[in-house]
C-alpha positions as CSV (number, residue, x, y, z in Angstrom):
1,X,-25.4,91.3,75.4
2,X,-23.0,88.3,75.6
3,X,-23.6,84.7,76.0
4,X,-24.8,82.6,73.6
5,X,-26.2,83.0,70.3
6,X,-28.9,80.7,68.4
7,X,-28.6,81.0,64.7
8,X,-30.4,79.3,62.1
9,X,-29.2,75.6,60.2
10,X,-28.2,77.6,57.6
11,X,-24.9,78.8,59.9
12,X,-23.4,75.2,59.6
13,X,-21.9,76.0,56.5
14,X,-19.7,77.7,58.7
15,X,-18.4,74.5,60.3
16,X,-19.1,71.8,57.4
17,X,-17.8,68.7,59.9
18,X,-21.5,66.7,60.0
19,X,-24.9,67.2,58.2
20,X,-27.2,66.4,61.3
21,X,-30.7,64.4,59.8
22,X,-32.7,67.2,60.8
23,X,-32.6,70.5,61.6
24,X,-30.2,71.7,64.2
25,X,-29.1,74.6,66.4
26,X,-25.5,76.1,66.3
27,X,-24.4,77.8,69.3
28,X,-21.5,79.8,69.0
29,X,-18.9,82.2,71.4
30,X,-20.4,85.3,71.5
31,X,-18.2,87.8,73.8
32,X,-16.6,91.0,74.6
33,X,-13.4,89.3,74.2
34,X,-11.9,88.0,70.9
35,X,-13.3,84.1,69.9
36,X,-10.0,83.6,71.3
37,X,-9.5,85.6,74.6
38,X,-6.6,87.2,76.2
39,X,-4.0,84.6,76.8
40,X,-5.1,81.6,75.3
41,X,-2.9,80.2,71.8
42,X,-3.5,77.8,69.8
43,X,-1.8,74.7,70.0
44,X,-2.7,72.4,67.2
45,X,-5.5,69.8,66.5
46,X,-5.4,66.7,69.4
47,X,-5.2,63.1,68.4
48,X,-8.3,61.8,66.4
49,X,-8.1,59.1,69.5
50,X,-7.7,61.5,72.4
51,X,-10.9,61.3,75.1
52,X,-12.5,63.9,76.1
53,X,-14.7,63.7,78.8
54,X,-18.3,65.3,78.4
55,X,-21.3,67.1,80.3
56,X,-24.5,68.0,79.1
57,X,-26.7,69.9,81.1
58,X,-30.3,70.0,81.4
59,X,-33.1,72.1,82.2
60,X,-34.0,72.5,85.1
61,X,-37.9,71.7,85.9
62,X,-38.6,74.5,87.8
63,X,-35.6,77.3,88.7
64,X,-38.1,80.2,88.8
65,X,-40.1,78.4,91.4
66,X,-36.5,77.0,93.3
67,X,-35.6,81.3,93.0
68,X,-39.2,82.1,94.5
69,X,-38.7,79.8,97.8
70,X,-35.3,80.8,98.1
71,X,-36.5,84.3,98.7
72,X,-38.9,83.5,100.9
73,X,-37.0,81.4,103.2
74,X,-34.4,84.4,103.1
75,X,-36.1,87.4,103.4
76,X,-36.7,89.0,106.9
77,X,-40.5,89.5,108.1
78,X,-41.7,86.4,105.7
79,X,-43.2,83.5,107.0
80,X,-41.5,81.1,105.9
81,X,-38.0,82.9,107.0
82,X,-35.5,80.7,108.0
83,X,-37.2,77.2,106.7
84,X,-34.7,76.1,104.4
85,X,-34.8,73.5,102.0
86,X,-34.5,69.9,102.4
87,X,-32.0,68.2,99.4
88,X,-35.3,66.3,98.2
89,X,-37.0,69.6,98.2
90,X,-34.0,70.9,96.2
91,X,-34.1,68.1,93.9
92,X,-37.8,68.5,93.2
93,X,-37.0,72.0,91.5
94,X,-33.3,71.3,90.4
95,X,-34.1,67.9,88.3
96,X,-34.5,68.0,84.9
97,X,-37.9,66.6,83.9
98,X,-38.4,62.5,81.9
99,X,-39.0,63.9,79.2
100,X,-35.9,65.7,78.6
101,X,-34.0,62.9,79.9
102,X,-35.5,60.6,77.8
103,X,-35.1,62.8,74.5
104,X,-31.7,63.6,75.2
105,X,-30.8,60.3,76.3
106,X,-32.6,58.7,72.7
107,X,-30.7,61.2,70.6
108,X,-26.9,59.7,72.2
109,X,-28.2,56.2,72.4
110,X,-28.7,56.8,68.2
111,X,-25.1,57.4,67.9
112,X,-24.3,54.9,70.4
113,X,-23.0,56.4,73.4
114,X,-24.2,55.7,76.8
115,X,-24.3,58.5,78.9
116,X,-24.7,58.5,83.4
117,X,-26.7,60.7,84.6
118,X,-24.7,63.0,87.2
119,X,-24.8,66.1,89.3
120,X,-26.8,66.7,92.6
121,X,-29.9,66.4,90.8
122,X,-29.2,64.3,88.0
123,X,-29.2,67.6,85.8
124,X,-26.3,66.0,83.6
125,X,-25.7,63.6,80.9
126,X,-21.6,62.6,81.5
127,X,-20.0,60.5,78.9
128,X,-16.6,60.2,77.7
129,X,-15.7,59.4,73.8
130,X,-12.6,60.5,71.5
131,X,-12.4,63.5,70.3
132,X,-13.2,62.6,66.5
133,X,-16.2,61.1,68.3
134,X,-17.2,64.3,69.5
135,X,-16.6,66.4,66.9
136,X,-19.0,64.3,65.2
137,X,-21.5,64.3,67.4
138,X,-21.9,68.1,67.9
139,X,-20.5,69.0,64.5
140,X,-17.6,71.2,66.8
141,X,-13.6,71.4,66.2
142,X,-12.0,70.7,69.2
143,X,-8.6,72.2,69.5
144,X,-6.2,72.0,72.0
145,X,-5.2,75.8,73.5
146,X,-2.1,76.8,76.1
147,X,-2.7,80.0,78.3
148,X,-0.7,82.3,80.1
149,X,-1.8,85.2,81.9
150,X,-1.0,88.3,80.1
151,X,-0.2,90.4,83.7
152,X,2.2,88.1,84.5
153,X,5.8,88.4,84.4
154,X,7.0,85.1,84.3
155,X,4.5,84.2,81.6
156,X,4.1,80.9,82.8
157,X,2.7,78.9,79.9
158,X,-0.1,76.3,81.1
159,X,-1.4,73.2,78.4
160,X,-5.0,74.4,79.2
161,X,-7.5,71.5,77.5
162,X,-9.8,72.0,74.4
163,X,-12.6,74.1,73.2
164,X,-14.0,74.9,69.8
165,X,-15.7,78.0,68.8
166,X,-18.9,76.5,68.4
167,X,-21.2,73.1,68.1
168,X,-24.8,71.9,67.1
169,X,-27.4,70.3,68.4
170,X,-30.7,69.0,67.2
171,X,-32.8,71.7,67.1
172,X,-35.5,69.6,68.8
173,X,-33.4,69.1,71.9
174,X,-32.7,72.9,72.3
175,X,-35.3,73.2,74.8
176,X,-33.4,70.3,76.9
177,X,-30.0,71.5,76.7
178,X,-29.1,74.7,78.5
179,X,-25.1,73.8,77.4
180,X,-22.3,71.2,76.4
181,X,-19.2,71.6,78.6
182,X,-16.1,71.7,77.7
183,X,-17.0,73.5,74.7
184,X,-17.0,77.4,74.2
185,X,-15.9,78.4,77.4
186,X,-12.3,79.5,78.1
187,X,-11.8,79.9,82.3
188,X,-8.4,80.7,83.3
189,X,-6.7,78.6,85.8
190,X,-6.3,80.1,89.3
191,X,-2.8,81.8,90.0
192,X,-1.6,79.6,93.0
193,X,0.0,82.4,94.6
194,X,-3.3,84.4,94.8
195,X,-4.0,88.1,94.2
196,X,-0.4,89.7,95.1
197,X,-0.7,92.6,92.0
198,X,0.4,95.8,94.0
199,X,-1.9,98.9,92.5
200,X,-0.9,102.6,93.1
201,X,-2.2,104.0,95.7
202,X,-5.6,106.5,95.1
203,X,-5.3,110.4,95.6
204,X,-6.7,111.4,99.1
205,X,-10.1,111.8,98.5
206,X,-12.1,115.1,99.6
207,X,-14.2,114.3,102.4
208,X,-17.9,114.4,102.2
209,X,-20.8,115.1,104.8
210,X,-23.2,112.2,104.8
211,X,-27.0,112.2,106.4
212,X,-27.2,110.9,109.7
213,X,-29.5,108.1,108.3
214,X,-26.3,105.5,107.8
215,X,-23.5,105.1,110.3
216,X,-20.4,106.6,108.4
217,X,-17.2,105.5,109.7
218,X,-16.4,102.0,111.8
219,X,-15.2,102.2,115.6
220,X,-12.1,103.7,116.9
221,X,-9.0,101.9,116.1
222,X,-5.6,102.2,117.2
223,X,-3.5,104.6,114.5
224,X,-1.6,101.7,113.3
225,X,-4.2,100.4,111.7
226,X,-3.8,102.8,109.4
227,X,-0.5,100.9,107.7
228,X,-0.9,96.9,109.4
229,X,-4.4,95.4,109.9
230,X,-4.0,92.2,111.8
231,X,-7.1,90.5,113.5
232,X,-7.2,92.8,116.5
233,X,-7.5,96.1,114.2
234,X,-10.6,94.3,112.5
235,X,-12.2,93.3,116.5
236,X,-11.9,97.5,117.1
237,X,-13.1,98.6,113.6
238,X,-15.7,96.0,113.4
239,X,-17.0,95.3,117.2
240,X,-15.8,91.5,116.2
241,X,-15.2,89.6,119.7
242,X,-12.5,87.7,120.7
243,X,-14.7,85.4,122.9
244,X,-15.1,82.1,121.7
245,X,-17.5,80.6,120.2
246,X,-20.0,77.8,121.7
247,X,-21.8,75.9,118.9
248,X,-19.6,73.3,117.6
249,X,-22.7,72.6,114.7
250,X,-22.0,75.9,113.2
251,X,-19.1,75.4,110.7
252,X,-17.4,77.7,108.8
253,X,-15.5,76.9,105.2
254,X,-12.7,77.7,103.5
255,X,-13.4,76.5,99.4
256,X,-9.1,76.3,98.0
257,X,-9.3,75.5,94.6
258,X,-6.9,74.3,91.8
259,X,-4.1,73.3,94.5
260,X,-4.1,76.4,96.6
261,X,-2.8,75.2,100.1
262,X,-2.5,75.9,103.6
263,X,0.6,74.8,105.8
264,X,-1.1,74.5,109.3
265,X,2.6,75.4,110.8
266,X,2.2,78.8,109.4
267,X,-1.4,79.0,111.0
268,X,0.5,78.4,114.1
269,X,3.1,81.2,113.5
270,X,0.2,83.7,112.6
271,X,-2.0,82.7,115.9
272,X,1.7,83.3,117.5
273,X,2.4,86.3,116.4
274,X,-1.6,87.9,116.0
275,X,-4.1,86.0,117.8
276,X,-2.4,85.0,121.4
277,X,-5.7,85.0,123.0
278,X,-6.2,81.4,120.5
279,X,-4.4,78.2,121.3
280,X,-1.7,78.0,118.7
281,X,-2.5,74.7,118.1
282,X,-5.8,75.8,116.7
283,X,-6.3,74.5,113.3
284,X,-8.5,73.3,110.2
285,X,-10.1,70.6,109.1
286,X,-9.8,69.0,105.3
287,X,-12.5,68.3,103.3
288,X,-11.3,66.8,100.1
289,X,-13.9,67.5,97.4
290,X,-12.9,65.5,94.0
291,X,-9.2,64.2,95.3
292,X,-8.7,67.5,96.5
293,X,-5.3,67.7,98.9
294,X,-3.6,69.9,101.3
295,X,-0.2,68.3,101.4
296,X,2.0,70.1,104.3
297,X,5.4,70.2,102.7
298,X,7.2,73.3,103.1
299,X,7.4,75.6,100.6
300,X,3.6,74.0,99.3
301,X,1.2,76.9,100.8
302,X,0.0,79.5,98.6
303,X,-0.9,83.2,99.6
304,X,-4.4,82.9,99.0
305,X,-5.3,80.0,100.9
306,X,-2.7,81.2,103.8
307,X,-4.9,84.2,103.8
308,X,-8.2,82.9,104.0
309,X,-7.6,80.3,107.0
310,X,-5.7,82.9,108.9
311,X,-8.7,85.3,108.6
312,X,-11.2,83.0,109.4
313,X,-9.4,81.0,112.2
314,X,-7.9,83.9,113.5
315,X,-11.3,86.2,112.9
316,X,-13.6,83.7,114.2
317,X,-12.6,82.5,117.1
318,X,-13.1,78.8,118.1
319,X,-15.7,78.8,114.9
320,X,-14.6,75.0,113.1
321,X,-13.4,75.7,109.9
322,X,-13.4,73.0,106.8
323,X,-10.4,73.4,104.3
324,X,-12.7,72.3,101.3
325,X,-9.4,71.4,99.1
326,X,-11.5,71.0,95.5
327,X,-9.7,69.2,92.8
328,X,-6.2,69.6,91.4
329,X,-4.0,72.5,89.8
330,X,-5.2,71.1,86.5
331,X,-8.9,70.9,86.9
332,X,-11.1,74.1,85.1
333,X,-12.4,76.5,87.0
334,X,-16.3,76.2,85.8
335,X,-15.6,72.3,86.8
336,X,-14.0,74.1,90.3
337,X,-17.0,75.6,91.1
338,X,-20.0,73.2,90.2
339,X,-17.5,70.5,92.3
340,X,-18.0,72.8,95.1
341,X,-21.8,73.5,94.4
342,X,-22.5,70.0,94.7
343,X,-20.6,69.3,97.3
344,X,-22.5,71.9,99.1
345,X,-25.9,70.7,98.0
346,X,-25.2,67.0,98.6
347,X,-23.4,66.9,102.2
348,X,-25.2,65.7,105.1
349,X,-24.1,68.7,106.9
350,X,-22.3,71.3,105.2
351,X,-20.7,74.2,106.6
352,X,-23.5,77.3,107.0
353,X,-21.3,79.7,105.7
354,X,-18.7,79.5,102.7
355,X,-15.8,81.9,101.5
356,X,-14.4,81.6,98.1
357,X,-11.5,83.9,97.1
358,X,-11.4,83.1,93.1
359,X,-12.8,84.5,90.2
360,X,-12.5,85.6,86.7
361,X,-14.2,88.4,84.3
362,X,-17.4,88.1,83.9
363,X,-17.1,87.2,80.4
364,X,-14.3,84.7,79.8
365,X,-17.7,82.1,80.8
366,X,-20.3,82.2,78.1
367,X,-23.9,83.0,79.5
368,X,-24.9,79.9,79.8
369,X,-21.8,78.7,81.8
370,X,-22.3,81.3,84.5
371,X,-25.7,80.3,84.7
372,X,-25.2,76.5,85.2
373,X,-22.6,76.9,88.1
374,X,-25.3,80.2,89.5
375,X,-27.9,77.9,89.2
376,X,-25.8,75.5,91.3
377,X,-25.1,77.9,94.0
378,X,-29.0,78.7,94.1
379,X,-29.5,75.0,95.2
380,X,-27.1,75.6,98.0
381,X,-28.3,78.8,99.2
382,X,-31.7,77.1,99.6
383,X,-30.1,74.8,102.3
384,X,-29.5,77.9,104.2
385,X,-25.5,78.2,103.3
386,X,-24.4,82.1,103.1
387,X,-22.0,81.8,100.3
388,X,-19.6,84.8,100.1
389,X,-17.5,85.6,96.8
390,X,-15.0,88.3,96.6
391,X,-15.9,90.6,94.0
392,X,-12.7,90.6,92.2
393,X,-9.9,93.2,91.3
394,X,-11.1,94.7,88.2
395,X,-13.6,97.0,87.5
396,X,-13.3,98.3,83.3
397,X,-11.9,96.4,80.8
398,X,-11.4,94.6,77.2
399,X,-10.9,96.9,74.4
400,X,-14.2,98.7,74.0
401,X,-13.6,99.6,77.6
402,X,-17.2,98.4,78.7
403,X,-17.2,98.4,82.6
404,X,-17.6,94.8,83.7
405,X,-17.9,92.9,86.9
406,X,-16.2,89.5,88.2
407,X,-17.8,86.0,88.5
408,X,-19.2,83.9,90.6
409,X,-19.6,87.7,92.3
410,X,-21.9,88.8,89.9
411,X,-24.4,85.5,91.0
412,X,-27.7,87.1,92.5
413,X,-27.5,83.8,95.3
414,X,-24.0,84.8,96.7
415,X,-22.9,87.7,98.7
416,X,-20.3,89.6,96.6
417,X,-17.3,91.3,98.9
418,X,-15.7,94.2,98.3
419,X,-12.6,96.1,99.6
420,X,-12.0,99.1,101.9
421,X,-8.6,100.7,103.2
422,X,-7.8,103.5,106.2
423,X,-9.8,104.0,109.3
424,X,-10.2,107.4,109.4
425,X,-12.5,107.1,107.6
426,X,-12.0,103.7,105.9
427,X,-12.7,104.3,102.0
428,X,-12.8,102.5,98.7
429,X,-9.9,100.5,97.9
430,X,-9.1,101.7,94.1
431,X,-8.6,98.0,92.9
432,X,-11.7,96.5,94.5
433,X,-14.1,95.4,92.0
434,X,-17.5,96.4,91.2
435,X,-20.3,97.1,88.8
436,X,-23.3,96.0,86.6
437,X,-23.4,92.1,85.5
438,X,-24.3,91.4,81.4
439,X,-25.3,88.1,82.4
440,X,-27.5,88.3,85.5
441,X,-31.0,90.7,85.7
442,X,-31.1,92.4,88.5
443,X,-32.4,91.0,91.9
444,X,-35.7,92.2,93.1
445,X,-34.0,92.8,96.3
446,X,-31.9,95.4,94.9
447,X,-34.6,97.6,92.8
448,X,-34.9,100.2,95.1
449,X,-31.5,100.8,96.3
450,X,-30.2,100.8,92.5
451,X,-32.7,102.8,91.1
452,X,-32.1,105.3,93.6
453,X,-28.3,105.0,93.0
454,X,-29.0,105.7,89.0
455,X,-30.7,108.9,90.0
456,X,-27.5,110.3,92.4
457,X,-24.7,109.8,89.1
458,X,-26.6,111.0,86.4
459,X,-24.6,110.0,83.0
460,X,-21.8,109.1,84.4
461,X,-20.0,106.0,82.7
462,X,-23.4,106.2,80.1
463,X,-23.0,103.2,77.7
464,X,-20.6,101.4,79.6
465,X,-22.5,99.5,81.8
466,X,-25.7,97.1,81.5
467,X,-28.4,99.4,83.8
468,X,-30.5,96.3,84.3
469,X,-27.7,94.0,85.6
470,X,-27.1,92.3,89.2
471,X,-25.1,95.1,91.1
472,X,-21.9,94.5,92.7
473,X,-20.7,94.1,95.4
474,X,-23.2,93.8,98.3
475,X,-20.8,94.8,101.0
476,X,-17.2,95.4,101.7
477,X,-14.8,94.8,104.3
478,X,-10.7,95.7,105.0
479,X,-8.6,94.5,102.1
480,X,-5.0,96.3,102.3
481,X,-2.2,96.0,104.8
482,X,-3.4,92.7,105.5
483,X,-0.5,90.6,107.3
484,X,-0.2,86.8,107.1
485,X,2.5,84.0,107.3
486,X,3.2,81.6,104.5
487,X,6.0,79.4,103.7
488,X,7.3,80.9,107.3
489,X,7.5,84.0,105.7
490,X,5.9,87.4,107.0
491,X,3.8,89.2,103.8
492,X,1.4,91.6,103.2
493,X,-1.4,91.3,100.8
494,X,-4.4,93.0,99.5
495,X,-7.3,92.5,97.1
496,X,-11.0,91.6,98.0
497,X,-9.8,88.2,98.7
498,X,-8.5,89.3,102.0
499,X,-12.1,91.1,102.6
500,X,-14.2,88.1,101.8
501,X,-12.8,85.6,104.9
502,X,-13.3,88.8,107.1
503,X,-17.2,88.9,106.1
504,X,-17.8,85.4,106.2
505,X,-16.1,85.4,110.1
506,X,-18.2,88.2,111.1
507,X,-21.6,86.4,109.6
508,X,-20.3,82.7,111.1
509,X,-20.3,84.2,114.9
510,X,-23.3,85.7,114.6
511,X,-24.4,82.8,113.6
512,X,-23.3,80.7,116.1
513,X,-25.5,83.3,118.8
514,X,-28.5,82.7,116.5
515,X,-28.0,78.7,117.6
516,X,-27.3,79.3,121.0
517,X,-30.6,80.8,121.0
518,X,-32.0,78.0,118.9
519,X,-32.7,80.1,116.0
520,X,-32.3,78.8,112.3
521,X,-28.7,80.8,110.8
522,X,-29.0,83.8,108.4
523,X,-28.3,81.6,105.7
524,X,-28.8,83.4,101.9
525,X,-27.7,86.9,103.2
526,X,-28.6,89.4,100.2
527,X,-32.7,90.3,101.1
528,X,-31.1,90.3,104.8
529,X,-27.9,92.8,103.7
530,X,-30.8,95.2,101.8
531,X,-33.5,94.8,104.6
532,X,-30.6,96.5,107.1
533,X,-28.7,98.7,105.6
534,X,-28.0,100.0,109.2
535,X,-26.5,96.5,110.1
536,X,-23.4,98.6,108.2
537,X,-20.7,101.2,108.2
538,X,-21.8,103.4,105.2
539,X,-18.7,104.6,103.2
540,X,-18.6,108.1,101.4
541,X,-15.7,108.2,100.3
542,X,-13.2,106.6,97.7
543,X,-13.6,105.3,94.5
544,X,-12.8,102.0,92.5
545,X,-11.4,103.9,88.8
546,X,-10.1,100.7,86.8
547,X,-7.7,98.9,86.3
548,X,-7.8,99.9,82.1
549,X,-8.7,103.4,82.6
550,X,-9.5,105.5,79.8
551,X,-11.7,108.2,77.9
552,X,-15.4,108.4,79.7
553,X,-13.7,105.3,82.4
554,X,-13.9,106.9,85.6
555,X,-15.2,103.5,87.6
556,X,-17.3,104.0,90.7
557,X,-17.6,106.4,93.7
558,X,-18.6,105.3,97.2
559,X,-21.6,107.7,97.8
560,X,-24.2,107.6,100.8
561,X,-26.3,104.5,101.1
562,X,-25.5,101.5,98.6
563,X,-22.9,102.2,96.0
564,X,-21.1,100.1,93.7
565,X,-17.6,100.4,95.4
566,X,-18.1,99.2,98.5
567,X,-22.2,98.1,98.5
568,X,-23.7,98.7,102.0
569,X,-20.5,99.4,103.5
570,X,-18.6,97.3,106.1
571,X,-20.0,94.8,109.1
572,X,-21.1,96.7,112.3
573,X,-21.0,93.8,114.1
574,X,-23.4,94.5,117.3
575,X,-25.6,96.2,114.6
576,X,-26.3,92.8,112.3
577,X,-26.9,90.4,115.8
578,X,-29.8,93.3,116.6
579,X,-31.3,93.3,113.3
580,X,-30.5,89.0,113.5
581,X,-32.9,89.6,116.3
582,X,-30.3,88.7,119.5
């Protein structure tokens, strides 16, 4: 499985930079891409004098018991549903314990560096030294690398900051550190025009006679839905009203990272043109998180974030949305999304429900990377915060053609979105993303409904796929033939990372009826999703086939009940405020 591998002292040999004292622990890239992944170069050896600012991460004190109340507080019929945790509560689990402070801590103060501890609950050691410095230290090479996206025509060539292939550390700390960062990860930066790849369109698929135990098609639309599916298609497929909402506690947010931007002038055009019901003048609200900006020069917005305030403004009507603008163009994308997790974790009072439209392959992050920022995202799920991912365009891939899933989607403490198209029926859209994580065990909340998934495709895609692995996604919403306005310019997009805003706008006004009533929000949705699968539009038919198809590749059906395509199906709206309890 990838991630990260412990080898024996013996392994330095391989990098003969430092003799550590004692024994010591390599840990090395271990992936199913290359050392070097798709689209990174190397370019050359940096400065001995060139600082590099460091993180290390310790364990946690008690995750497993953070996981266990998190469940509790989350899951429908417990006692304890709906009494999330305080940030001291939090921080009782999260911190790491003295004694792995203080042993980590001795070991830098020996080779005189003085580290700050950092993060939401002090789980880091931050220093910054020059790169000779740390190559040193952790017996690594650092190396500088460039990337550019191999799907992309203009091959845009980024400088893209250092990594080396592996590093040491005492072997008497290994028990401390879960990971060094930057280090053997290599994270893509974000494309700031979002996910604009058009895919063919799928074959029409037969049509299939489902039980009458799941709902199988979403209300009556008008036929032009079919082709254009502004915010009044999704209020007719979906049940969504267009009554505003009343609780102005009840926040919804937008996370925009690496310099994706909305123009709130094209927010006005798109209320204009889609949502004349809404003031035009409606808008968002920053939050900057780590200098982050939203600067509203023309020609500045990006599709992505155009598309995910227009359809959560224009979705959720008279919900308040926060722009959470996190960091620059330049900053990495696991540094992206622990920003974001502590944000969430730390603010006095953070939105209660989150979209986030960005991801990469599940295994351009080493193991131990994904789980540091899912670990995060656990903290801020225990705060009652439904955190919704999209779950990426791409279901097989890399050269063995092993079937993989996207990340953060692939977290078991987020909601993973994925995409549908038509209305009669709506079906599978053949890009949206799907699957079995390498990294992450499956939930407990999911046994049954995967198990009994396993049983209904016999071999199909056998030895592609990890069977124990978090499935993906949880649910799905519309993703093609979405319309929005950026730059003042009309455009149509598609992907999951239309669908994910359209979730989050459907869970934030429910939501905002559970505080009306005085009730506690739904906060972590998963063991709610998989308590009531009849909160959902099953869907039957379509199928998610790759986007590296080849011999034995034939990607994932939507079949009766949960699937990975399109999970549960897509939000009956009237449906999830009765099984909310309203």
């Amino acid at each position: 499985m990838p991630g990260l591998k412990l080898t024996a002292t013996a392994l330095l040999s391989l990098f003969p930079l430092q003799v550590f004292a004692g024994p010591s622990v390599l840990r090395s890239r271990e992936s199913d891409f290359d050392v070097i992944p798709p689209g990174y170069t190397l370019a050359g050896t940096p400065p001995s004098d060139s600082v590099i600012d460091i993180r290390i991460a310790l364990k946690a004190a008690d995750n497993a018991g953070l996981q266990s109340r998190l469940y509790e507080v989350s899951t429908p019929g417990s006692a304890s549903y709906g009494q999330y945790l305080t940030k001291d509560q939090i921080k009782s689990y999260a911190a790491p314990s003295s004694d792995s402070i203080t042993a980590v801590t001795s070991w830098l103060l020996s080779q005189n560096i003085s580290a700050t501890s950092t993060g939401p609950s002090g789980e880091y050691l931050s220093f910054s030294i020059p790169v000779s410095e740390a190559n040193n230290l952790l017996n690594a090479e650092y190396t500088n690398f460039t990337y550019s996206s191999p799907s992309s025509s203009s091959q845009v060539t980024h400088t893209w900051g250092l990594y080396t292939s592996a590093y040491s550390i005492p072997s008497d700390l290994a028990e401390h550190i879960t990971l060094v960062y930057p280090s053997i990860a290599f994270a893509p930066p974000v494309n700031r025009n979002g996910r604009t790849i058009l895919y063919p369109k799928a074959a029409a698929p037969a049509r299939r006679t489902a039980s009458a135990k799941f709902a199988t098609r979403a209300n009556n639309a008008p036929a032009s839905c079919e082709t254009l599916v502004p915010p009044s298609c999704l209020q007719s497929l979906y049940g969504i009203p267009s009554t505003p909402a009343t609780q102005p506690s009840n926040v919804l947010g937008v996370a925009s990272l690496q310099s994706n931007w909305a123009l709130e002038t094209d927010l006005e055009a798109f209320l204009t043109e889609y949502r004349q019901d809404i003031p035009s003048d409606t808008t968002f609200i920053l939050v900057s998180v780590e200098n982050g900006t939203n600067p509203q020069e023309e020609g500045d917005a990006s599709y992505e974030a155009s598309l995910d305030v227009q359809y959560t403004v224009g979705v959720a009507t008279d919900v308040p949305t926060d722009f959470i603008s996190v960091g620059n163009i330049d900053t990495d994308f696991f540094t992206s999304l622990t920003d974001l997790a502590e944000y969430l974790i730390t603010a006095d009072d953070p939105p209660q429900v989150v979209t986030t439209s960005y991801g990469v392959a599940e295994g351009f992050l080493t193991a131990s990377e994904a789980g540091q920022v899912c670990n995060s995202f656990m903290q801020a799920t225990s705060r009652g915060i439904s955190l919704m991912f999209s779950s990426g365009g791409c279901t097989a891939g890399t050269t063995n053609l092993t079937l993989f899933t996207a990340f953060p989607a692939a977290c078991p403490y987020v909601t993973a979105v994925g995409s549908v198209t038509g209305i009669s029926p709506e079906v599978a859209s053949n890009f949206s993303g799907g699957g079995f994580s390498d990294y992450f065990s499956r939930p407990s909340y999911q046994d049954t409904v995967v198990s009994s998934y396993f049983s209904s495709i016999g071999s199909a895609n056998e030895g592609l796929y990890n069977t124990s692995g978090r499935a993906v996604p949880d649910i799905a919403a519309q993703g093609e033939n979405i319309p929005i306005i950026t730059n003042g310019r009309q455009v149509l997009e598609l992907g999951t990372s239309a669908s994910s805003p359209i979730f989050a706008s459907v869970i934030s006004l429910v939501n905002d009826r559970l505080v009306a009533e005085g009730k506690p929000v739904l906060g972590f949705l998963n063991p709610f999703i998989y308590s009531n699968p009849q909160a959902f539009f099953d869907i039957v038919d379509g199928s998610n086939p790759g986007l590296v198809p080849g011999p034995g590749t034939v990607g994932w059906s939507a079949t009766e009940g949960w699937d990975p395509a399109t999970g549960f199906g897509t939000p009956n709206f009237n449906a999830i405020v009765a099984a909310a309890g309203l």
